[in-house]
C-alpha positions as CSV (number, residue, x, y, z in Angstrom):
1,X,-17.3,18.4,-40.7
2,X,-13.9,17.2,-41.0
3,X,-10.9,19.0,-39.4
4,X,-9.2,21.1,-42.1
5,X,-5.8,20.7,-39.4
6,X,-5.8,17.3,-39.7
7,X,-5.8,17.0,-43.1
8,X,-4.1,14.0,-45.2
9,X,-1.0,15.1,-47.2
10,X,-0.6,12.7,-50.0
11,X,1.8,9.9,-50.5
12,X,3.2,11.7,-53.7
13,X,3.4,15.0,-51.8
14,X,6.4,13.1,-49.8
15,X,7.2,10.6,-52.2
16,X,10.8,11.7,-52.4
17,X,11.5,12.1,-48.9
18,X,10.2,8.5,-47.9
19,X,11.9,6.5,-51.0
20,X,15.1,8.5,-49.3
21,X,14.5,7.3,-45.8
22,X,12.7,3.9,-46.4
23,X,16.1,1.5,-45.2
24,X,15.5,3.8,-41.5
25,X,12.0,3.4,-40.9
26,X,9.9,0.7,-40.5
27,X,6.9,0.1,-42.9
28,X,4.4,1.4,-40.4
29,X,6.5,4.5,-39.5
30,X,7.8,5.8,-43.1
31,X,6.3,9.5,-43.6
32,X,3.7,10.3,-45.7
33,X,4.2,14.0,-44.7
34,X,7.7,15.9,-45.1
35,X,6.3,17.3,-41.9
36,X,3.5,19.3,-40.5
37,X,4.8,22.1,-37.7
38,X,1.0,23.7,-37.3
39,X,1.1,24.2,-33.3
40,X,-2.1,23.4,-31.4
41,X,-4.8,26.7,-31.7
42,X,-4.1,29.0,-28.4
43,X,-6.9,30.9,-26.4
44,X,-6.5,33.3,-23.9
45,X,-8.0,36.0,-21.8
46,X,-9.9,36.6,-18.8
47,X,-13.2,35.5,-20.4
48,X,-12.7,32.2,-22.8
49,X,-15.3,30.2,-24.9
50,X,-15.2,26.6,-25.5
51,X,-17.9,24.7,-27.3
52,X,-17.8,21.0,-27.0
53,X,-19.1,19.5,-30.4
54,X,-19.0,16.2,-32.5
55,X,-16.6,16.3,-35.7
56,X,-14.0,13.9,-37.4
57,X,-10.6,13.7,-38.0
58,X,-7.8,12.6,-40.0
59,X,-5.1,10.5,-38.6
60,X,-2.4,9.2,-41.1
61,X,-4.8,9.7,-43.8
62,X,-7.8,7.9,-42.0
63,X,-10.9,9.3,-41.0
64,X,-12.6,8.7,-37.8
65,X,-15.4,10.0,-35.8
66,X,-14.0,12.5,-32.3
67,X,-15.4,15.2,-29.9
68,X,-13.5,18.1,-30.6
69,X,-13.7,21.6,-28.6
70,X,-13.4,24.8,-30.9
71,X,-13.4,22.5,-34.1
72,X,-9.6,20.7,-32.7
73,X,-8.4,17.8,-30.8
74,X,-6.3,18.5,-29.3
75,X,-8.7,21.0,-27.8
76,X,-7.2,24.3,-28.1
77,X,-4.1,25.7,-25.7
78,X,-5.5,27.6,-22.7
79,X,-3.1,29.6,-21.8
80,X,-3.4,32.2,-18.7
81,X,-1.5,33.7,-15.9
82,X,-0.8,32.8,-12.5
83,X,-2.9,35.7,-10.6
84,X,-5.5,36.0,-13.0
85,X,-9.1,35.4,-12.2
86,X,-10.6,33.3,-15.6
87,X,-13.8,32.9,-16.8
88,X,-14.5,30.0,-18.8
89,X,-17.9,29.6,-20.8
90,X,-18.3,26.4,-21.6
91,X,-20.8,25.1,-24.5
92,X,-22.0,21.2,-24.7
93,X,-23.4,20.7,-28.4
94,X,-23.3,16.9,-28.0
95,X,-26.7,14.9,-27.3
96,X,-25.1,13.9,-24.2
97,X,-24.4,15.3,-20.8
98,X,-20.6,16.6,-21.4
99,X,-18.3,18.3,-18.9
100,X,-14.3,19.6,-18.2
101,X,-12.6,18.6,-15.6
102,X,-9.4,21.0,-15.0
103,X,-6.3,18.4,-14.1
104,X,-4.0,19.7,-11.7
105,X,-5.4,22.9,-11.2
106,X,-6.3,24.2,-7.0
107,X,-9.8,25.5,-7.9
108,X,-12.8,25.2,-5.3
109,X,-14.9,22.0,-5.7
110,X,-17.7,23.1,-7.5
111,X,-15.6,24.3,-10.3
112,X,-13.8,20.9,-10.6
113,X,-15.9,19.6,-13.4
114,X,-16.8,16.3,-12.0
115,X,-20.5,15.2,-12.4
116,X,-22.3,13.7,-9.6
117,X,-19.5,14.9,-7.2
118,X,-18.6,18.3,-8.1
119,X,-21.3,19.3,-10.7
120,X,-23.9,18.0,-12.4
121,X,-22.9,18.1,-15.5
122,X,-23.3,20.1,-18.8
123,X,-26.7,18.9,-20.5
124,X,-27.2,19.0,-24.0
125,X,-27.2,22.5,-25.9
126,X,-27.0,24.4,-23.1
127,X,-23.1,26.6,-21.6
128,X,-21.6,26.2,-17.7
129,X,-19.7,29.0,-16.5
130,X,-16.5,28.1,-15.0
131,X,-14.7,30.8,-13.2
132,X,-11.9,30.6,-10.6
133,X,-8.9,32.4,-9.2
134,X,-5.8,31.2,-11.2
135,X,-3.6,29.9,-8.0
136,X,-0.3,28.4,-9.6
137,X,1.5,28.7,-12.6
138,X,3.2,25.5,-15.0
139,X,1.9,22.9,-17.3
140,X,-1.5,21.2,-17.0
141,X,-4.3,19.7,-19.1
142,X,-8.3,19.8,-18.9
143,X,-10.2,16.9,-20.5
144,X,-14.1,15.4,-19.9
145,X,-15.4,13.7,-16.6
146,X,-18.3,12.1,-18.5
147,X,-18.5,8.7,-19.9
148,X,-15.6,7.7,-22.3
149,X,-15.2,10.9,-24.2
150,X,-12.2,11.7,-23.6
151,X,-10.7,8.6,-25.9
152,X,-12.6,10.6,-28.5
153,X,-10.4,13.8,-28.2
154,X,-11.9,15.0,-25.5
155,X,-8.7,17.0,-24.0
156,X,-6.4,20.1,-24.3
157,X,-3.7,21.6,-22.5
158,X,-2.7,24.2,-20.7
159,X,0.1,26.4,-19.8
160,X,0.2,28.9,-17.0
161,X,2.8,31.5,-16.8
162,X,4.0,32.6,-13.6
163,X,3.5,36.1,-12.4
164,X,6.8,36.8,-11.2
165,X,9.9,35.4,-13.0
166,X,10.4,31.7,-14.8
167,X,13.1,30.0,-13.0
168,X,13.7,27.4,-16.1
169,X,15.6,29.8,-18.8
170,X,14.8,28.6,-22.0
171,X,15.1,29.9,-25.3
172,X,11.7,28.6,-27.5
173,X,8.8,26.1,-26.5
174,X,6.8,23.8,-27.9
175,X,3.4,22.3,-26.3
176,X,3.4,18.1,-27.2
177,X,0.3,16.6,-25.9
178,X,0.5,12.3,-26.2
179,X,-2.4,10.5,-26.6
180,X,-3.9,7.3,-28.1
181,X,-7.0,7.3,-30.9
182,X,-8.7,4.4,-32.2
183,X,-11.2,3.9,-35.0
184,X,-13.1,1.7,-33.0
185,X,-15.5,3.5,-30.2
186,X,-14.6,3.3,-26.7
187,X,-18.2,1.7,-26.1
188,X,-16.6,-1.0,-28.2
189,X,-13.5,-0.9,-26.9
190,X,-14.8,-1.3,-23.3
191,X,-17.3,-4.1,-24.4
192,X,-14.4,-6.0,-26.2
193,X,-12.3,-6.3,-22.4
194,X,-15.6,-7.1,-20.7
195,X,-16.0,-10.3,-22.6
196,X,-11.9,-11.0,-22.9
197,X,-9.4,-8.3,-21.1
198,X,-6.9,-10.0,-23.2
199,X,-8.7,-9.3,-26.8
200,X,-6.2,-6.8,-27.8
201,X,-3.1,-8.4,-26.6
202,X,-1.5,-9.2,-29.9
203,X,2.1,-9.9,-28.2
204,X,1.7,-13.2,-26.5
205,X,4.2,-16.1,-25.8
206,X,5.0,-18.6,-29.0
207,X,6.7,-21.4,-29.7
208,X,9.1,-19.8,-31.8
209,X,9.9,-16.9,-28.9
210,X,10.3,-20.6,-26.4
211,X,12.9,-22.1,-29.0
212,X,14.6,-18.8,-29.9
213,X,15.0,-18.1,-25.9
214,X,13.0,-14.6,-26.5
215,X,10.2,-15.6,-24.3
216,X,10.3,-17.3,-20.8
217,X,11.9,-20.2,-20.3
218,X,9.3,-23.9,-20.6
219,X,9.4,-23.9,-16.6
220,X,8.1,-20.8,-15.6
221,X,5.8,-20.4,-18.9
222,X,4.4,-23.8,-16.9
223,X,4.2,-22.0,-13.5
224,X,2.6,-18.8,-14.8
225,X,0.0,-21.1,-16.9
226,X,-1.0,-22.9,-13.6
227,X,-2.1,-19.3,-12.4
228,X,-3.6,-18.5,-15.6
229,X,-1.2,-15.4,-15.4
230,X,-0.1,-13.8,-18.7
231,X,3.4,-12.1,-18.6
232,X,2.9,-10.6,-21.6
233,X,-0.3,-8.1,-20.1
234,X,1.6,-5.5,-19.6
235,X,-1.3,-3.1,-21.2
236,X,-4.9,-3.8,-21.5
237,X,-5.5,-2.1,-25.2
238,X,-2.4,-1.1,-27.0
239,X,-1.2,-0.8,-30.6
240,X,-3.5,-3.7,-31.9
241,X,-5.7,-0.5,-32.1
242,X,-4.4,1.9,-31.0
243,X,-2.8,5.1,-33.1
244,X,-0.2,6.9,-30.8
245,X,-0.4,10.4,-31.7
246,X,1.7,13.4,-31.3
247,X,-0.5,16.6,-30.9
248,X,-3.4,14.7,-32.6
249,X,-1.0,13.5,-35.6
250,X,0.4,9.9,-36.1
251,X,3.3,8.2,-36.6
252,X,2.8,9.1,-40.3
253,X,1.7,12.3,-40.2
254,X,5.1,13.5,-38.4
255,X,4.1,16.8,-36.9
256,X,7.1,19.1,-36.3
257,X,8.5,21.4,-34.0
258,X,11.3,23.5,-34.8
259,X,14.9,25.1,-33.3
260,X,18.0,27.0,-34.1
261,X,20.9,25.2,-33.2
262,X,22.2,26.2,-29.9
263,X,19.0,27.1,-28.5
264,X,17.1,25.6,-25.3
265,X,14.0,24.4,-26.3
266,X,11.4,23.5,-23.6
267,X,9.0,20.9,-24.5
268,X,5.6,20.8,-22.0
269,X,5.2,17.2,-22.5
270,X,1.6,15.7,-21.6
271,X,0.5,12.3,-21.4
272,X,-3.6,12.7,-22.1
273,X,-4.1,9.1,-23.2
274,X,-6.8,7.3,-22.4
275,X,-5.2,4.0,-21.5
276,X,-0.8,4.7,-23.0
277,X,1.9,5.0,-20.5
278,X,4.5,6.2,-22.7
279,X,8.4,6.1,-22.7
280,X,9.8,9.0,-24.0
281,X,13.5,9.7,-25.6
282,X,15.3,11.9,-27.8
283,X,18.3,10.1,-29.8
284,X,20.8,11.9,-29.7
285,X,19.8,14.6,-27.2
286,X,20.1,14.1,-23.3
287,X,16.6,15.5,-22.0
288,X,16.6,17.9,-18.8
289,X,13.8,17.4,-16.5
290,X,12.6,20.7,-15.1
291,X,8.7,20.5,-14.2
292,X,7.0,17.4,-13.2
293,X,2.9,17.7,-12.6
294,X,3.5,21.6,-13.4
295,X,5.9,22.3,-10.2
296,X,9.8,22.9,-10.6
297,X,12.1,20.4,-9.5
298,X,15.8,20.3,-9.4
299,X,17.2,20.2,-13.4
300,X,18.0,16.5,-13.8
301,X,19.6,14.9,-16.7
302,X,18.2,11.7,-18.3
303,X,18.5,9.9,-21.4
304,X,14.7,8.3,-21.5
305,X,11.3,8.7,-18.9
306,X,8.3,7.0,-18.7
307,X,5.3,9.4,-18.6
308,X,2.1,7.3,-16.7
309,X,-1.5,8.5,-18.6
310,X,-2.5,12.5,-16.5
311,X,1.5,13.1,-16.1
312,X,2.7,16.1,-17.5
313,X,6.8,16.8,-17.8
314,X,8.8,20.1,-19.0
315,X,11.8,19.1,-20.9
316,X,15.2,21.1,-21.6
317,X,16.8,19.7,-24.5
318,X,19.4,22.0,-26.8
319,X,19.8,20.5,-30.2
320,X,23.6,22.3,-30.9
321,X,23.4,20.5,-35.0
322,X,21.6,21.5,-37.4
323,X,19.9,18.0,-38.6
324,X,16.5,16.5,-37.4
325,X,15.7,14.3,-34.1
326,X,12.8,11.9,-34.0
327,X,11.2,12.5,-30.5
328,X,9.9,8.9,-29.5
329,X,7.1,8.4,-27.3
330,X,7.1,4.4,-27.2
331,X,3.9,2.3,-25.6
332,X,5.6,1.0,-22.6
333,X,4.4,-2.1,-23.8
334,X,6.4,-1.8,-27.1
335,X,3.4,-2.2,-29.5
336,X,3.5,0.8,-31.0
337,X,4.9,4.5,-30.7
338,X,3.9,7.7,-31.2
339,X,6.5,10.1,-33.3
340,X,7.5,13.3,-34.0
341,X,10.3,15.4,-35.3
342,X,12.8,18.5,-34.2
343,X,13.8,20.1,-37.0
344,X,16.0,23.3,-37.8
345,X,13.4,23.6,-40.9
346,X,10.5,22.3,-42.1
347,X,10.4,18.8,-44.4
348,X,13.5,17.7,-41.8
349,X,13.2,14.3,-40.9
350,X,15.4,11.8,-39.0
351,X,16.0,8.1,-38.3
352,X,12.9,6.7,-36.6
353,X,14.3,3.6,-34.2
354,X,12.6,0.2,-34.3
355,X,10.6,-1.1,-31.7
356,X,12.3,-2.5,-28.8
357,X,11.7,-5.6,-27.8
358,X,8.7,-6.5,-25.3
359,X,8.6,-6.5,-22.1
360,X,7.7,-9.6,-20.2
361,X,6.3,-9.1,-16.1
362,X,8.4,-11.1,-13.7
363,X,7.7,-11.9,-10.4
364,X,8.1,-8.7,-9.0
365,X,5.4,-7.6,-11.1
366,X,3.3,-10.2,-8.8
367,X,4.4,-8.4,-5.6
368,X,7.2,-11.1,-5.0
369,X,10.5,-9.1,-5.4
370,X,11.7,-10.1,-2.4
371,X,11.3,-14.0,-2.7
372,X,13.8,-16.6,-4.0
373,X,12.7,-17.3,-7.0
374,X,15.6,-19.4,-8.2
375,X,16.9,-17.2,-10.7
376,X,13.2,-16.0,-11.6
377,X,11.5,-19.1,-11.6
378,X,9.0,-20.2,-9.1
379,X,10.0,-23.7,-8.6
380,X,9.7,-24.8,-5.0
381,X,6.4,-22.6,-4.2
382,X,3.1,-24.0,-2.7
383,X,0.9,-22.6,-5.2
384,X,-2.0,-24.2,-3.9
385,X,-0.9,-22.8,-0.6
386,X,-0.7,-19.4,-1.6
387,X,-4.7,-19.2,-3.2
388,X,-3.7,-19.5,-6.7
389,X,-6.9,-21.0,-8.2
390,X,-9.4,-20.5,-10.9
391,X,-9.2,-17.1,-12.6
392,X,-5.9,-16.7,-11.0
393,X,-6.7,-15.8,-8.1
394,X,-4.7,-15.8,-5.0
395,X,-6.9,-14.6,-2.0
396,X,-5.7,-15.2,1.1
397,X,-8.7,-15.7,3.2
398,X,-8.7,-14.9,7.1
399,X,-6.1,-12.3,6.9
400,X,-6.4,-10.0,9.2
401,X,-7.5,-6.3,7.8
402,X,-5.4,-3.2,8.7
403,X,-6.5,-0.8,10.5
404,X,-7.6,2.7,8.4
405,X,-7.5,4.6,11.5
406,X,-4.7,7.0,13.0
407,X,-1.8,4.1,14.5
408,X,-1.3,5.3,18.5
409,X,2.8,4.8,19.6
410,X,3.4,4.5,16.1
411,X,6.5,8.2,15.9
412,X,7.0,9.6,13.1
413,X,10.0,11.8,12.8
414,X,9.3,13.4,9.4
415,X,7.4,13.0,7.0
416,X,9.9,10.3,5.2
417,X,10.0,8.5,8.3
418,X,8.1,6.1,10.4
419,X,9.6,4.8,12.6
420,X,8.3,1.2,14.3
421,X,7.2,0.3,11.0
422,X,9.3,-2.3,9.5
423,X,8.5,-2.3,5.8
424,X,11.2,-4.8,4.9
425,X,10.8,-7.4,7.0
426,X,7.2,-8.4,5.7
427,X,6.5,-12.0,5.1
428,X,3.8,-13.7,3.4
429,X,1.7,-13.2,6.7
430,X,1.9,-9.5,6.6
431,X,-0.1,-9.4,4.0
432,X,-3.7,-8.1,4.4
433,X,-6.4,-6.4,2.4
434,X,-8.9,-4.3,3.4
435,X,-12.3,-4.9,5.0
436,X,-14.1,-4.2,1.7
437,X,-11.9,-6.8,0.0
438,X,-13.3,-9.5,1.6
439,X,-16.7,-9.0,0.7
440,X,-15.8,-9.5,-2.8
441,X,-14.9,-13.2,-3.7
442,X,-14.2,-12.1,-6.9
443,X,-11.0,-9.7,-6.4
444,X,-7.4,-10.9,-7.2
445,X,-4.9,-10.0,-4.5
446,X,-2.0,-11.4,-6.4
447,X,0.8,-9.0,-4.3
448,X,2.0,-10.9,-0.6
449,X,5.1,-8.4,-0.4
450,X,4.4,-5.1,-2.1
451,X,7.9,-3.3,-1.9
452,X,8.3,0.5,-3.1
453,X,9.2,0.7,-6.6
454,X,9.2,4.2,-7.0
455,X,13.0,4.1,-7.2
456,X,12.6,2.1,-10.7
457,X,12.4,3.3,-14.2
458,X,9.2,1.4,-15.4
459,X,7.8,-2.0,-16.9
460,X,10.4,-2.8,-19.5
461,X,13.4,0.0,-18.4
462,X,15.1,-2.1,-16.0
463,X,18.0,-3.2,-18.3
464,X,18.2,-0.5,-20.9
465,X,22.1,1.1,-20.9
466,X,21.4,4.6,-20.9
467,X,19.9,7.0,-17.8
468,X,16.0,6.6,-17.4
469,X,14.4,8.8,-14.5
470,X,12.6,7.5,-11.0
471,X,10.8,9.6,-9.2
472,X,13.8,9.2,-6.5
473,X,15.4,11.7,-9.0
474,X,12.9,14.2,-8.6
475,X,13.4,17.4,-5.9
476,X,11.2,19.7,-5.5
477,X,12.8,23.1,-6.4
478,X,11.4,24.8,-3.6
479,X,10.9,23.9,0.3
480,X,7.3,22.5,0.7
481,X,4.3,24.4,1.9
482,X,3.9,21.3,4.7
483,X,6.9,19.6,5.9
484,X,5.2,18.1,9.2
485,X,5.0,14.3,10.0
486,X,2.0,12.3,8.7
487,X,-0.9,12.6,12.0
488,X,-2.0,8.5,11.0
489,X,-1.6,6.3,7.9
490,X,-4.0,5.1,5.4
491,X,-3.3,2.1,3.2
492,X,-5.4,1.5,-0.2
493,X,-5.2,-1.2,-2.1
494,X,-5.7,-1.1,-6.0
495,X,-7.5,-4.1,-6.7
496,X,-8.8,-5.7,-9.7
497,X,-10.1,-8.9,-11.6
498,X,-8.2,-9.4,-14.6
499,X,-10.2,-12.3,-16.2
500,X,-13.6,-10.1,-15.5
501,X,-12.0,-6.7,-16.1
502,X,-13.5,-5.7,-12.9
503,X,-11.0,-2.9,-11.0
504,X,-11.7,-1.1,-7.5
505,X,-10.0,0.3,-4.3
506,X,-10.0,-2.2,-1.4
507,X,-12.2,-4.8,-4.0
508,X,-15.0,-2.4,-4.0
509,X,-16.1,-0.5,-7.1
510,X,-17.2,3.0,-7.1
511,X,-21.0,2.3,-8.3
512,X,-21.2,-0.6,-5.1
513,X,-19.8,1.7,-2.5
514,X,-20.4,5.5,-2.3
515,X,-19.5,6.3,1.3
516,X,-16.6,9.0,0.5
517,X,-12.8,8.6,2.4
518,X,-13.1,11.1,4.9
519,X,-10.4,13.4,6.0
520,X,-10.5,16.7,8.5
521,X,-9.6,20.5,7.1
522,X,-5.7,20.5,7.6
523,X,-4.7,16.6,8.6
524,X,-1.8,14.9,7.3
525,X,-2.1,11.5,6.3
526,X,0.6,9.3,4.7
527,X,-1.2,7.1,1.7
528,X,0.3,3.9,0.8
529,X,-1.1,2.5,-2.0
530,X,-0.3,-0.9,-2.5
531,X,-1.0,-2.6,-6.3
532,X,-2.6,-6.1,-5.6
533,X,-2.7,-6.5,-9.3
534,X,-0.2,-7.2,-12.1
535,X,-1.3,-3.7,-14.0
536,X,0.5,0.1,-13.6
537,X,-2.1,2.3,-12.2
538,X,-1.9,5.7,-12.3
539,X,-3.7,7.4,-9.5
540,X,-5.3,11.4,-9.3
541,X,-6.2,13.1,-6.7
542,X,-8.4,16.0,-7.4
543,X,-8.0,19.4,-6.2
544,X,-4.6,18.5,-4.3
545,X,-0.7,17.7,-4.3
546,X,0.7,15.6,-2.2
547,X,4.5,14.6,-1.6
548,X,5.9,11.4,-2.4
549,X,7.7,9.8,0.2
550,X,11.5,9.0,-1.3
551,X,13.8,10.7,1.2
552,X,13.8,14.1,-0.1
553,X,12.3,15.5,3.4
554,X,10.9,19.4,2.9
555,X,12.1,19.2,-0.6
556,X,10.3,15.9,-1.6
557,X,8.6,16.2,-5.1
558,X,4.5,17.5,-4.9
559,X,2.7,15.6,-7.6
560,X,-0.9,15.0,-8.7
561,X,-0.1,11.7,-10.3
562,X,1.6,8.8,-9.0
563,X,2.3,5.7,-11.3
564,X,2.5,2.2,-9.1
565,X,4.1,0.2,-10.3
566,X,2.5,-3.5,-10.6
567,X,2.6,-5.9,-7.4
568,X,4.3,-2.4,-5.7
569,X,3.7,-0.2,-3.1
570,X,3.6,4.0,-3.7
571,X,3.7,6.2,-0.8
572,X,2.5,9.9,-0.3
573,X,1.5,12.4,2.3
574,X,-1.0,14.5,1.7
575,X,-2.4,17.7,3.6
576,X,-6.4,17.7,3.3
577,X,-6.3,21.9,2.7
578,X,-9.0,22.2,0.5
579,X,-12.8,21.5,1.4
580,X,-15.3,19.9,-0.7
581,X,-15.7,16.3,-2.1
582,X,-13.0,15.4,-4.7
583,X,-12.3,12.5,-7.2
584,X,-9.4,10.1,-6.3
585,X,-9.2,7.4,-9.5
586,X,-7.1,5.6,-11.9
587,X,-6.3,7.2,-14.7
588,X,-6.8,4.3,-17.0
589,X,-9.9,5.7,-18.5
590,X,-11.3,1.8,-18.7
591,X,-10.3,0.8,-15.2
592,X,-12.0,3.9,-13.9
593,X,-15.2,3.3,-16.3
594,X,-14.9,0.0,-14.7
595,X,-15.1,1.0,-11.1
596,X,-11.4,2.1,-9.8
597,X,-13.6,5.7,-8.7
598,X,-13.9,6.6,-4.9
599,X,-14.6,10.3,-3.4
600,X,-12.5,11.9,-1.7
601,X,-14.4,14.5,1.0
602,X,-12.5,17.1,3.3
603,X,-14.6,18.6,5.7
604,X,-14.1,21.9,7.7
605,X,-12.4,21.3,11.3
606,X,-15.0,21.2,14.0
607,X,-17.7,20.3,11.9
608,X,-19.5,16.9,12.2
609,X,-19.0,14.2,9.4
């Protein structure tokens, strides 16, 4: 069956709405809809049925094949309590092993929802019982564990409401789940990389972007060649064929959420794309950060933010005119956006903005901020030297390996601190990859001086003139449940093979190595994950938060999700307070299909590993 909510409203339905509005938008963004504001289907309750079930859909008018729950992709709105023990009967009518995986929620492992670690899985025709204590409250999203289903609308949000009072007043909300649909299947999709990671890269270098001084200069266009590095990668499947949608509407479609002037309206934004970082922005409304990863932070006041794939962030905005916004979620590689509309009433539209121009990655994308690059070019370096060779690789063979193990004499004051490590003095010697790496020939490690970017806005927001948000600008609203100093350091790197579409921790894929990270009931450990690749990764931990480590001490913001940034370094500190084996992975659906999967397992204290 088709889905009745995504049905296509007609071009002459709209017709004079469009002819009104056509000098605004761009041929690929003008309406064909004077605006649908149908809100994603809510369940609720103690005991809740889902049943997981192969449909299609209709985006801008074209049908497609998806996996909907309860007939709907999105899957429908849980929304529950914080207190409240839940019951959640799930049914898989696929003739496939299905499953749900809860994001961000503290559950106990077995009710995680990841097969093979957690579970085994949902077999065909037949209901799992999840049921769990309902620990926190804020905005999360559940989605499948199995395969590539969750590119086929495989995901849903949800919204827990605190017990006691809401410290973010608002007025009115609205639930906008982001997320990318294609017409082709992911098995095709993922087949397509495997045989060329840069098939859907539409966005390369020309001769016309070298005259017209849009692209890079002839030197370092040279330089990057010799590496057989593309600048222009900045994602791996994009608007080429990709849909951005908006609540399971696209650009076209123009799904709409309404207001009264003068009233705060909090949007729970969530990024459930498959592969889409997104970068988000209101014209003509500043946008109020409240919630990041479903926890409060400090109100902060930005302009734009860019939301990495499993993020979720509540927004404050308070439209005091009564005319339409176009709420822009852009593909932080500029190939497309995903749109929608605040209106005071329905048929409202506004001005939807061009595309801005693409980004290109620079050399601090390759891990080389820190270098002398001549004004950005890399005259004057010893490729050869460095390991750059076929495939772009730049191994450095006979480094030595860090240790993984706690670091004796090595103080740590708090748990921003450590001191006798001096992170910004590295030189090209410093840089090391893990044991695993070196078993693997195959592995780029194109990053000799990863430097913490988590002070930046994002691929392509360096320059922009208007306020974009870091994750420096996040504080946690509340003191942290742990505020003690890390008891050792771990360092992972996130490492990958472009040309081969091969991705891995420490150059090992999850199907080659199954021996889980281990961690003790109630250590600390500071993670530094450090991007030997030129590709964002967003990285999950299950059944956990940790606290990123930006200088915000006690009140340091406790997140699910961290985006690192490409060639960077992310740091976090995380308390191992929940027993059980637990997923840690990109959340690049591809890259994780492709190997970027290890298991995370706490075990009680005092018990033998």
């Amino acid at each position: 069956m088709t889905l009745d909510r995504r049905s296509f409203i007609g071009v002459a339905a709209a017709g004079g709405v469009t002819a009104a509005l056509a000098p605004w938008f761009p041929a690929w963004a003008q309406p064909v809809s004077p605006g649908i504001t149908e809100p994603i289907p809510t369940v609720s309750g103690n005991d809740i049925s889902l049943r997981i079930a192969r449909q299609t859909m209709r985006v801008d008018g074209k049908v497609s094949r998806a996996i909907a729950i309860n007939g709907t992709v999105p899957a429908p709105l849980i929304r529950l309590r914080e207190g409240q023990n839940v019951r959640l009967s799930v049914t898989n009518d696929l003739d496939e092993d299905s499953s749900i995986h809860w994001h961000g929620l503290l559950l106990p492992f077995q009710m995680d929802g990841v097969p093979g670690v957690s579970f085994p899985g949902i077999k065909p025709r037949s209901t799992f019982v999840y049921e769990f204590p309902v620990m926190q409250s804020g905005t999360y999203w559940y989605h499948s564990h199995s395969g590539l289903q969750e590119q086929l609308g495989h995901y849903g949000p949800i919204v827990i409401d605190p017990k006691g009072a809401d410290p973010v007043a608002y007025d009115r909300e609205h639930v906008v789940v982001l997320s990318d649909h294609s017409r082709l299947s992911p098995e095709a999709i993922f087949h397509k990389l495997k045989v060329n990671p840069g098939h859907f890269n539409m966005q390369r270098q020309t001769l016309g972007g070298l005259l017209s001084g849009k692209d890079q200069p002839l030197k370092d266009r040279l330089d990057w060649g010799a590496m057989r590095m593309d600048p222009t990668d900045i994602a791996d499947v994009n608007g080429s064929t990709y849909t951005f949608l908006v609540n399971g509407y696209g650009p076209k479609d123009n799904w709409t959420a309404l207001f009264q002037p003068g009233e705060r309206v909090r949007l729970r934004i969530i990024n459930a794309s498959a592969m889409s970082i997104f970068n988000v922005r209101i014209p003509g409304l500043r946008l109020t950060i409240v919630q990041a990863d479903g926890l409060n932070v400090r109100p902060v006041e930005v302009d734009e933010f860019q939301i990495a794939v499993a993020e979720t962030y509540d927004v404050i905005v308070t439209p005091a005119e009564d005319r339409a916004y176009t709420l822009v979620a852009e593909a932080n590689d500029r190939s497309g956006m995903g749109r929608a509309t605040l209106a005071p009433r329905p048929g409202m539209v506004a001005a939807v903005p061009p595309l801005r121009e693409r980004p290109l990655a620079n050399m601090k994308d390759m891990g080389m901020g820190e270098m002398d690059m001549s004004g950005g070019s890399m005259s004057g370096m010893d490729h050869a030297a460095m390991g750059h060779g076929s495939g772009g690789s730049m191994d450095m063979p006979g480094a030595p390996a860090p240790s993984t193990d706690s670091m004796p004499g090595m103080e740590m004051s708090n748990s921003d601190t450590m001191s006798g490590m001096d992170h910004g003095s590295m030189n090209m010697r410093d840089f090391s990859v893990a044991p695993q790496v070196e078993k693997n020939p195959g592995v780029q490690t194109i990053s000799p001086m990863p430097v913490d970017r988590m002070g930046e806005p994002g691929q392509g927001l360096e320059n922009v003139e208007h306020k974009v948000l870091t994750y420096h600008d996040l504080v946690a609203l509340e003191r942290n449940p742990y505020v003690n100093a890390p008891d050792r350091s771990l360092d992972i790197h996130l490492t990958g093979n472009m040309e081969r579409f091969m991705w891995s921790f420490d150059g090992v894929k999850m199907s080659d190595f199954h021996e889980p990270i281990p961690f003790i009931e109630g250590e600390r450990v500071r993670i530094n994950l450090i991007n030997d690749s030129m590709m964002s990764h967003p990285i999950h931990l299950h059944g956990h938060f940790f606290e990123l480590v930006t200088g915000k001490g006690a009140y340091s913001p406790r997140k699910h999700t961290v985006l690192v940034q490409p060639g960077g370094k992310a740091s976090f500190d995380f308390t191992a307070d929940a027993v059980g084996d637990w997923a840690f992975h990109c959340h690049l659906l591809y890259h994780m299909h492709a190997g970027m999967m290890r298991v995370v397992s706490v075990r009680p204290r005092g018990v033998g590993a």
